[in-house]
C-alpha positions as CSV (number, residue, x, y, z in Angstrom):
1,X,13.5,18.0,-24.4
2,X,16.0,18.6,-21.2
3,X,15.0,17.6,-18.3
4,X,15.5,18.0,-14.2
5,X,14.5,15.2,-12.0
6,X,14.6,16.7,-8.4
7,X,13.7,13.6,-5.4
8,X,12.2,13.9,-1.7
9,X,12.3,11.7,1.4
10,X,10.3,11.6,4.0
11,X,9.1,13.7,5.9
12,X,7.5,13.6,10.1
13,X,7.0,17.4,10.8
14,X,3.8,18.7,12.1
15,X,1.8,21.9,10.1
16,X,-1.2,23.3,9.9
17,X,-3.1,22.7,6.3
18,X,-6.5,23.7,5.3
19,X,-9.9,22.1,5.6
20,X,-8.3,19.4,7.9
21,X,-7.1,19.0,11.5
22,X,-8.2,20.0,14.4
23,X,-11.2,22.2,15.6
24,X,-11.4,24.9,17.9
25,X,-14.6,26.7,19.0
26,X,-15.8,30.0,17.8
27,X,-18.9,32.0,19.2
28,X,-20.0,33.6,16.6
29,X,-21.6,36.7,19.0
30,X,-17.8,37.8,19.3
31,X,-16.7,38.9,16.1
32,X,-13.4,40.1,16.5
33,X,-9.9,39.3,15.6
34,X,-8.8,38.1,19.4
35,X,-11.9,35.8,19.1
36,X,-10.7,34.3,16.4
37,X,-7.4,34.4,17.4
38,X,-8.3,32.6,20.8
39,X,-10.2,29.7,19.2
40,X,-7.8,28.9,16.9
41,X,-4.8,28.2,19.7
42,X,-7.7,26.9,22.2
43,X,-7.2,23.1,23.6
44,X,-4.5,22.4,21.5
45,X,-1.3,21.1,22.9
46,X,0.7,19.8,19.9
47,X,1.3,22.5,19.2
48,X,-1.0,23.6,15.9
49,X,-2.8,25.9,15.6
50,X,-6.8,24.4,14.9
51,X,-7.6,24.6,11.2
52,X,-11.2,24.6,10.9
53,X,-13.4,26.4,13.7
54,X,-16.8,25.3,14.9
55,X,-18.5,28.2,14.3
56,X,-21.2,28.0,17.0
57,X,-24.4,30.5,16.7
58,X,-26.9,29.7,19.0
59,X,-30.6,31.2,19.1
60,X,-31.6,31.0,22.5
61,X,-31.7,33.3,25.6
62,X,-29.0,34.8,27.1
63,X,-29.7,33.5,30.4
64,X,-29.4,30.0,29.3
65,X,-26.2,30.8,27.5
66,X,-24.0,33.3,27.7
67,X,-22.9,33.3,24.2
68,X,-26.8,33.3,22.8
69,X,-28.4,35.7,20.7
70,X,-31.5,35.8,21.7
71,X,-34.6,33.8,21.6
72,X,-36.3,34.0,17.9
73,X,-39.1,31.5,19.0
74,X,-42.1,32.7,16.5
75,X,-40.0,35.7,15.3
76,X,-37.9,36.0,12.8
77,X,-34.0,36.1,13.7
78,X,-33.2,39.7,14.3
79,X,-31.0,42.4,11.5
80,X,-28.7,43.2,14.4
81,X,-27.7,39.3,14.7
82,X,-27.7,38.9,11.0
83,X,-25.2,41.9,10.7
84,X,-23.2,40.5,13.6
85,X,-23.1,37.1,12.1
86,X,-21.5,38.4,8.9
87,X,-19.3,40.0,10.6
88,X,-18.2,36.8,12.3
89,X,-17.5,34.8,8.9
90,X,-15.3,37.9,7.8
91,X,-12.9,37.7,11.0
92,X,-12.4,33.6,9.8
93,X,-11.6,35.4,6.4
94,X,-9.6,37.8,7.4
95,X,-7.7,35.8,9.8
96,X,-7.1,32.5,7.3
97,X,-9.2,29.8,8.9
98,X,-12.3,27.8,7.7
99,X,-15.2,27.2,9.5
100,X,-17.6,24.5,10.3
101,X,-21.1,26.6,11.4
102,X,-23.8,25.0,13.3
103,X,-27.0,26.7,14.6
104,X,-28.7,25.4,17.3
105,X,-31.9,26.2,19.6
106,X,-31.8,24.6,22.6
107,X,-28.6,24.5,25.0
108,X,-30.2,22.5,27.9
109,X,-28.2,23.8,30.9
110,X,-30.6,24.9,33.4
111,X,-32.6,26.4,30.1
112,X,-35.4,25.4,28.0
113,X,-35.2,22.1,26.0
114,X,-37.9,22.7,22.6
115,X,-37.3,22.8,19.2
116,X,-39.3,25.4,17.4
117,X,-42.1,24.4,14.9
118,X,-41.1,23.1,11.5
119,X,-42.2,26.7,10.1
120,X,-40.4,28.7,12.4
121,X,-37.1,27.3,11.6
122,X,-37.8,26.7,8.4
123,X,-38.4,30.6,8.2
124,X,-34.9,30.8,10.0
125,X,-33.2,28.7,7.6
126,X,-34.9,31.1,4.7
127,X,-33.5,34.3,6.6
128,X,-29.6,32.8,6.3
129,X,-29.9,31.6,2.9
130,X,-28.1,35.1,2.4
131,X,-25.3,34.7,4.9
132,X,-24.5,31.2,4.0
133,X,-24.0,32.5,0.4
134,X,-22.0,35.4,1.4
135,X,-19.6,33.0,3.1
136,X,-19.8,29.4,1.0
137,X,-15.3,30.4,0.7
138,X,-14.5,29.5,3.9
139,X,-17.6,27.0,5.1
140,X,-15.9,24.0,5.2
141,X,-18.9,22.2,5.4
142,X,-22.3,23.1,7.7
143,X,-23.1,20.7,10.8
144,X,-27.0,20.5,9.7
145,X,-27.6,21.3,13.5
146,X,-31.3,23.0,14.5
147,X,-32.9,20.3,15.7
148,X,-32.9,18.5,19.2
149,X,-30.2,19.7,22.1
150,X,-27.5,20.9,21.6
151,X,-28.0,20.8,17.3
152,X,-27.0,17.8,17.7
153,X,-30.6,15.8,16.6
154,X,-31.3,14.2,19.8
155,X,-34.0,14.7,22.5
156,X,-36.4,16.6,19.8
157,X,-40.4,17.2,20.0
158,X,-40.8,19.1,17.1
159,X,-38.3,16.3,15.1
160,X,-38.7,13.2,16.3
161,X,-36.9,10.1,15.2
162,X,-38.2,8.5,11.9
163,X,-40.1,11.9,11.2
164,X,-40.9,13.2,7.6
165,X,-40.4,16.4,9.6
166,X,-36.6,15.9,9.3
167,X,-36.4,15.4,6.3
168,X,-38.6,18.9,5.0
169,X,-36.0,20.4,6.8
170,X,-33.1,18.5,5.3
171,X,-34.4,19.1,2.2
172,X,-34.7,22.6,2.4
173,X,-31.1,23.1,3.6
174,X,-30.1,21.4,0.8
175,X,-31.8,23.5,-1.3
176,X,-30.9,26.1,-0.1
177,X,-26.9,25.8,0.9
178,X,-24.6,24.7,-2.2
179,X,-22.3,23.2,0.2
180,X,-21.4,19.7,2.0
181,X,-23.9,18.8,5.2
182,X,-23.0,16.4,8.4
183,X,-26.0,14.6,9.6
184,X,-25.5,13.2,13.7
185,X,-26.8,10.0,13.1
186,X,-26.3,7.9,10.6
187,X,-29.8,6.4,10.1
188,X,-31.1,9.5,9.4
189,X,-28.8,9.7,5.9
190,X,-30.0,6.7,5.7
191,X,-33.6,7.2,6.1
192,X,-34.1,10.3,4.5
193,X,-31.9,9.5,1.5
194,X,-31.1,5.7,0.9
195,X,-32.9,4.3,-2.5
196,X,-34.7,1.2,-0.3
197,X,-33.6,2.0,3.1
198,X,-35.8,-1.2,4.1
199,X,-34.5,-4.1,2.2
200,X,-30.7,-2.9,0.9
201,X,-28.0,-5.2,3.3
202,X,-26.0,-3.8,2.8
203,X,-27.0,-0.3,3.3
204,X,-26.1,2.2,0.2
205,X,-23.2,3.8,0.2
206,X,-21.2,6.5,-1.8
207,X,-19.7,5.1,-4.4
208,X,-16.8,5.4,-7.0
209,X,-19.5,6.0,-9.6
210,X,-21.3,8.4,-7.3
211,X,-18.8,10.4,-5.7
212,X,-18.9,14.7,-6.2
213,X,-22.1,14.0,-8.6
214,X,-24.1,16.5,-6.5
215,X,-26.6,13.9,-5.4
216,X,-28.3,15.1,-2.0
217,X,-26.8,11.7,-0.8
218,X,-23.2,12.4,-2.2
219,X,-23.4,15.5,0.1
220,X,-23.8,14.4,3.4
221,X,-21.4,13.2,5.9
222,X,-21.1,12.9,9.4
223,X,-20.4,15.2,12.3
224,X,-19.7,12.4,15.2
225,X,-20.7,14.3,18.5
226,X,-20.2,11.4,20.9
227,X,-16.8,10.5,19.2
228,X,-14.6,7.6,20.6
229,X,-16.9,5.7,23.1
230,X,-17.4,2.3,22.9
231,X,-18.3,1.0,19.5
232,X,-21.9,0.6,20.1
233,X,-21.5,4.5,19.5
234,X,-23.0,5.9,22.7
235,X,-25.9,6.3,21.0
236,X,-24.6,6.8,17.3
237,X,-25.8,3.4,15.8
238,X,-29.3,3.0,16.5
239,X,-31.5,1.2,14.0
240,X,-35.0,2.5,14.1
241,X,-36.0,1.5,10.6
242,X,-35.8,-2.4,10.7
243,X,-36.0,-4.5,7.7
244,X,-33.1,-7.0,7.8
245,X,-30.4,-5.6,9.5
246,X,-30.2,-6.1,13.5
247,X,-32.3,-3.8,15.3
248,X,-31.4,-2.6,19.4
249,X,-32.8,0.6,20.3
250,X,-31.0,0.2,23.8
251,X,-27.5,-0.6,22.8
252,X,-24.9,-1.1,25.6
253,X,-22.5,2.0,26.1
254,X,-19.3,0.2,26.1
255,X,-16.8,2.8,27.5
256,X,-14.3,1.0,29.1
257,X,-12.2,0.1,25.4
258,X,-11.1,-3.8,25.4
259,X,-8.9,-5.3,23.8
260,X,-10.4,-4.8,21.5
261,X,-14.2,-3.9,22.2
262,X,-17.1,-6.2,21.0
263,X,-19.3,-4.0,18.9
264,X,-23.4,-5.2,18.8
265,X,-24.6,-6.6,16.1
266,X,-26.1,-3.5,15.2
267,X,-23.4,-1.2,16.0
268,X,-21.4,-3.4,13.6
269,X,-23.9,-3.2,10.8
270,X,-23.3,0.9,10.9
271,X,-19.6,0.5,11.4
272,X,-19.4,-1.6,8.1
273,X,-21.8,1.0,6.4
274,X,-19.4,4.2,7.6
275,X,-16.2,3.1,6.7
276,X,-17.6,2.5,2.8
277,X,-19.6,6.0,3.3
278,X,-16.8,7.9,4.7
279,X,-14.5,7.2,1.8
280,X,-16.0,9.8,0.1
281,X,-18.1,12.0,2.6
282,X,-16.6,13.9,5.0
283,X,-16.4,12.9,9.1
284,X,-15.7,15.1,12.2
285,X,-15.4,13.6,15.8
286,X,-16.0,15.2,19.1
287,X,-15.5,13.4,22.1
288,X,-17.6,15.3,24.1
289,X,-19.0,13.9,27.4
290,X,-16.7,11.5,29.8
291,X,-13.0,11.3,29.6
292,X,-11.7,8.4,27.8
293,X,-9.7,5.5,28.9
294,X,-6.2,5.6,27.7
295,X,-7.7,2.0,26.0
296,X,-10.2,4.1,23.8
297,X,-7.4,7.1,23.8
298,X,-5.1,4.3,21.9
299,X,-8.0,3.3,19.9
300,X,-8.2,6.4,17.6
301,X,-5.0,5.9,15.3
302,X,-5.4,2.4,15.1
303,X,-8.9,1.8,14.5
304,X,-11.5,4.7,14.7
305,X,-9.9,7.4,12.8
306,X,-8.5,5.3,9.8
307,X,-11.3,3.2,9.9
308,X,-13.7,6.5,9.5
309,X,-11.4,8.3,7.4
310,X,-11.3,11.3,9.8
311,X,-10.9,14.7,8.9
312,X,-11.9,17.2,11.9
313,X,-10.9,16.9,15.5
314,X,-12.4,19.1,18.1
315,X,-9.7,19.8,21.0
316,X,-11.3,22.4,23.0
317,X,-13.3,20.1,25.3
318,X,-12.6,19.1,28.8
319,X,-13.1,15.6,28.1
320,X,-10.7,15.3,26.2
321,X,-7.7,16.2,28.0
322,X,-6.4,12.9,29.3
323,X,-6.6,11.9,25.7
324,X,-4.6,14.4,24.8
325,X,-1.8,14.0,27.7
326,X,-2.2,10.6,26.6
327,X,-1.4,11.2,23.4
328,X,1.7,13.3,24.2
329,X,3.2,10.4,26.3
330,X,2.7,8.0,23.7
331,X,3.8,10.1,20.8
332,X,0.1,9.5,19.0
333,X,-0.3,13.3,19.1
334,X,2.2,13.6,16.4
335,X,0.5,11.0,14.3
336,X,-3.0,12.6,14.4
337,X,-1.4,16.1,13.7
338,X,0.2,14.7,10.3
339,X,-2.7,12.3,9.3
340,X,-6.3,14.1,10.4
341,X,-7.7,14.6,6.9
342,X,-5.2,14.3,3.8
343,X,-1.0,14.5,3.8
344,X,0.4,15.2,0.5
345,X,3.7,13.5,0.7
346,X,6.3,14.5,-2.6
347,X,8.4,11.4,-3.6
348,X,9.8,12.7,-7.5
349,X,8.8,15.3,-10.1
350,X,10.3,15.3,-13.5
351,X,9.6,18.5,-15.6
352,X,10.8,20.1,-19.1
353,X,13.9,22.5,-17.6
354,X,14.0,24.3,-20.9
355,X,11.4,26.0,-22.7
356,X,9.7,28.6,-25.0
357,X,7.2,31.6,-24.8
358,X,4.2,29.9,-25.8
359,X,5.1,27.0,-25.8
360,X,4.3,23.4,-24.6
361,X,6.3,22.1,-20.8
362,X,5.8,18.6,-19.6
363,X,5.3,18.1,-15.6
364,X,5.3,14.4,-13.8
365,X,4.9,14.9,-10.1
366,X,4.8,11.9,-7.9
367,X,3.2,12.0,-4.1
368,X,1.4,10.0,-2.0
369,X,-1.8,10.4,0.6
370,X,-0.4,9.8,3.4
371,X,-3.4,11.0,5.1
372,X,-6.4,9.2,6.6
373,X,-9.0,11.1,4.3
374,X,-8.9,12.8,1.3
375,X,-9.8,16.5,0.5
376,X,-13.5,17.0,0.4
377,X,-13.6,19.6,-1.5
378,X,-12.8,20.6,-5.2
379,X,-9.9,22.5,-4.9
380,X,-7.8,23.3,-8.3
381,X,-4.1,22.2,-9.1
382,X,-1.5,24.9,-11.3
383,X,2.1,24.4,-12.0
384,X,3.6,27.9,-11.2
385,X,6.5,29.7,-12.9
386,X,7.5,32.5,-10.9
387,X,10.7,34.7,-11.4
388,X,9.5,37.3,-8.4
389,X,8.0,39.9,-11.1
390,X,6.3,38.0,-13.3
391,X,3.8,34.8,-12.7
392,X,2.1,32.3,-15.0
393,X,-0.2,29.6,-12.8
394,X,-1.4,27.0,-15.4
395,X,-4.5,25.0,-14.2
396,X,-4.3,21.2,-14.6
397,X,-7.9,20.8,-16.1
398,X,-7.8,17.2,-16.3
399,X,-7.4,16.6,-12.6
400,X,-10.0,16.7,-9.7
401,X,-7.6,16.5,-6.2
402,X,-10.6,15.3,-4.5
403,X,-9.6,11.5,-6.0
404,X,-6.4,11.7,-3.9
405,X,-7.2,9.3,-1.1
406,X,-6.1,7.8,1.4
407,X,-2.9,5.1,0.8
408,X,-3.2,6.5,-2.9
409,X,0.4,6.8,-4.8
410,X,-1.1,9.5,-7.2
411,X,1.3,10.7,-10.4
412,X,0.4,13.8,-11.8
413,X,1.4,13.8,-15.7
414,X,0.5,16.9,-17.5
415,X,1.5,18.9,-20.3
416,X,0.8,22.5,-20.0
417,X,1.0,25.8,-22.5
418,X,2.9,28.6,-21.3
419,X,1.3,31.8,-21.8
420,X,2.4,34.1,-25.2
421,X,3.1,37.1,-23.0
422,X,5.7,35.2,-20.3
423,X,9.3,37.2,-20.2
424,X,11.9,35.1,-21.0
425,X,13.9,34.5,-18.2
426,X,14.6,31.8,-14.9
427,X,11.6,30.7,-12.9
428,X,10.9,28.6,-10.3
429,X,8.8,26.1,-10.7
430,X,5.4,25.1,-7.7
431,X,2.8,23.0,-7.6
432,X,-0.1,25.3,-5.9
433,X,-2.9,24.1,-4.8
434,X,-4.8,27.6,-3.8
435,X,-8.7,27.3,-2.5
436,X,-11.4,27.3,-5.0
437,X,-12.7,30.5,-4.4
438,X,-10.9,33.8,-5.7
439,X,-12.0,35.5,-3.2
440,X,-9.6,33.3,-0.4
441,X,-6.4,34.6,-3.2
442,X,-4.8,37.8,-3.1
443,X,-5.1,40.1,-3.1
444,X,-8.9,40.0,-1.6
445,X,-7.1,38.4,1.3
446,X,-3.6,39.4,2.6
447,X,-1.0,37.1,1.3
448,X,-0.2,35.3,5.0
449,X,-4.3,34.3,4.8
450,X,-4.0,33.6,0.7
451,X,-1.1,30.6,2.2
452,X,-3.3,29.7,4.8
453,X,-5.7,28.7,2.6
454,X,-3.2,26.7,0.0
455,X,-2.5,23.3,0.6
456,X,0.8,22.3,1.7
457,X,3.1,19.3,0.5
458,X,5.5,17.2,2.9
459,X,9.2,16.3,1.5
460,X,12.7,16.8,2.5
461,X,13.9,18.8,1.3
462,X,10.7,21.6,2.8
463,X,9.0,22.5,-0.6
464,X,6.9,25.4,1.5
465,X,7.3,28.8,0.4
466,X,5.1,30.1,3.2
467,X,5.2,33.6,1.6
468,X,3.5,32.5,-1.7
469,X,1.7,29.8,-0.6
470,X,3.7,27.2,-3.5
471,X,5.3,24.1,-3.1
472,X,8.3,24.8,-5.0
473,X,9.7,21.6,-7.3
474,X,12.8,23.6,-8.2
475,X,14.1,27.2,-7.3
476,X,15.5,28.5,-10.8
477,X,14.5,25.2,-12.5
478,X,12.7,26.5,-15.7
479,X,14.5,28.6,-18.6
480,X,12.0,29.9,-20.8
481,X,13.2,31.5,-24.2
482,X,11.9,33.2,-26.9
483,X,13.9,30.9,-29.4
484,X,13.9,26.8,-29.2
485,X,16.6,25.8,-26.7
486,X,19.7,23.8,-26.8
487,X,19.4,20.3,-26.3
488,X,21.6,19.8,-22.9
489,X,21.7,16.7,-20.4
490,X,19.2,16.1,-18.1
491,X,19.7,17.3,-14.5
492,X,19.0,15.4,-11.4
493,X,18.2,16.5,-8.1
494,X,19.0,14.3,-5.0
């Protein structure tokens, strides 16, 4: 059978991609295109647009926060705020962007600082078991949120630490959401979900064997609220549950960086424990709080962010703004805007250039991740003919994208059927890598929002077809026939 062997080289551009990159904030009590709009471009200065949004919906009182919707303490959350918050998920749909949601109670400036009961949010968590439904297409993942200030599972009455409290609620989440969770602390996954949390040194982890199986461990990650600090964490790696790892419940705060930083025992423990975990569960940082040093500012693309396999990076915050003009003056921007998440980079494909109605086409396509994570997840893989009337996507049913990770050379190898009703004709021939859900394709979503939510490859030459949302291999590459074709040569593509 003929073939065409087309080659890339590299490629250092910056682009937006979905489920990866960096996150803006969204206040979910303005749901409207400009909102949208505004968080997507806000605190970015690489020039990207952010990716994923933190989709921030917050039940307390208005004088506390401006952005609140209301205190539903002993009540349940009002039809008004339900409607508006479905709303809000449509604007993310509409406008192409994924969001990370987190719900959260207290919001402890100059306002109250107490969880609700157990019931109470548990009855809240029953009331959006709709809405999260609704939207599961473009919830990235959900920040498990409710508890302690800020959602962010610190500081809590109703939760404290160690409490089977947490984990009713966890539980019921879980239950009810069919998506991936981030946890705050990492003792908590830990505690709540580890087989023998007590004697296991080291800790359990997500596995090879384990990964995408569904497990309520397999689907929680990390949503790292205190990102960049010292390596004790600020907080992060705390040890309340013994056994024979090191315990310090007052670990030092290291924020000045060093050269490099002397992590605790402790800290070290969880540090050894995440970068196993993280492989396969996802892992957003926010470096809220202080600025950082430009020390810990160098830190992130040589230790923290490959080390956690990071996927989401929040940009908004005034913190991290001497980060960021750090960054720019030491060209690290441009690295974290190609390797947050996963980078798809195309080296070769080698595919069948003539063929028939019905019949059988062989595809090889080499890449690599160039990425510091992997896609989290499932997302399908087609090879695309496409002659601009008439399009046949074949799904690659033997593959699951999520594998791809980080450093991996990955060689796709396929043989797919062509469809009896294809015209014959010339087509070009994609790899698209479209979102899961149908309802994030066209035509449910305009065809600008349909390639927002396709993965993009790198390569020189640009494989992007920003129109269709393909990564074309070869523009006019496939004949198909309705008779066998003529052996000829194969072709190759510099």
């Amino acid at each position: 059978m003929p073939t065409t062997i087309v080659n890339w080289t590299g490629d250092t551009s910056e682009w937006d991609n979905p489920e990866r990159g960096w996150q803006g904030w969204y206040s979910f009590k303005t749901a409207t295109p400009a909102a949208v709009a505004s968080a997507r471009l806000d605190g970015i200065q690489g020039g990207l647009n952010c990716t994923v949004l933190k989709g921030v919906i917050l039940f307390v009182s208005e004088a506390v926060r401006p952005s609140g919707h209301g205190n539903f303490d002993g009540v349940p959350i009002s039809t008004p705020v339900l409607n508006n918050l479905d709303a809000a998920f449509d604007q993310c749909r509409i406008a192409g962007v994924k969001v990370i949601p987190k719900f959260s109670y207290t919001w402890p400036n100059g306002g109250d600082d107490t969880d609700l009961s157990l019931a109470d949010t548990q009855q809240h968590v029953g009331q959006l078991e709709q809405l999260l439904d609704d939207h599961e297409d473009i919830i990235m993942w959900l920040d498990t949120g409710l508890v302690g200030r800020f959602g962010e599972w610190h500081n809590s009455d109703t939760f404290p630490t160690v409490s089977a409290t947490r984990k009713v609620l966890v539980d019921d989440i879980l239950t009810r959401f069919n998506g991936l969770l981030t946890l705050r602390y990492p003792a908590d996954k830990l505690n709540m979900y580890a087989d023998d949390v007590v004697n296991d040194d080291p800790a359990q982890v997500i596995t090879a064997l384990t990964k995408f199986d569904g497990s309520d461990f397999s689907r929680i990650g990390y949503h790292q609220d205190s990102f960049l600090t010292g390596l004790d964490g600020d907080g992060t790696f705390f040890s309340p549950f013994g056994g024979s790892r090191p315990l310090d419940l007052s670990p030092a705060h290291d924020l000045s960086g060093g050269n490099p930083p002397t992590p605790s025992a402790q800290a070290q423990w969880f540090i050894d424990h995440m970068t196993e975990d993280t492989k396969y569960a996802p892992f957003k940082g926010e470096m809220a709080g202080t600025a950082r040093s430009d020390a810990l500012s160098d830190r992130l693309v040589t230790f923290d962010a490959p080390t956690f396999h990071l996927d989401v990076l929040r940009s908004d915050l005034p913190s991290q703004q001497a980060s960021l003009d750090r960054w720019t003056a030491t060209g690290d921007l441009g690295v974290i805007n190609r390797k947050l998440g996963y980078r798809f980079e195309l080296t070769q494909a080698e595919f069948d250039n003539a063929v028939v109605i019905g019949g059988q086409m062989n595809v090889r396509v080499n890449f690599k991740n160039d990425g510091w994570s992997r896609l989290n997840n499932e997302r399908p893989v087609f090879v695309t003919l496409n002659d601009g009337t008439f399009r046949a996507d074949m799904l690659l049913t033997a593959i699951d994208s999520r594998d791809w990770g980080p450093g991996d050379s990955i060689v796709i190898d396929e043989n797919v059927i062509l469809p009896g009703d294809i015209p014959a004709g010339t087509y070009d021939i994609s790899i698209w890598m479209p979102d899961k859900f149908v309802s994030l394709r066209e035509p449910n979503v305009s065809a600008s929002a349909a390639a927002s939510f396709s993965v993009r490859f790198a390569g020189t030459p640009d494989p992007w077809d920003v129109t269709r949302g393909y990564n074309i291999l070869k523009t006019n590459g496939v004949v198909v026939s309705a008779a066998g074709p003529e052996p000829t040569q194969a072709v190759i593509i510099q």
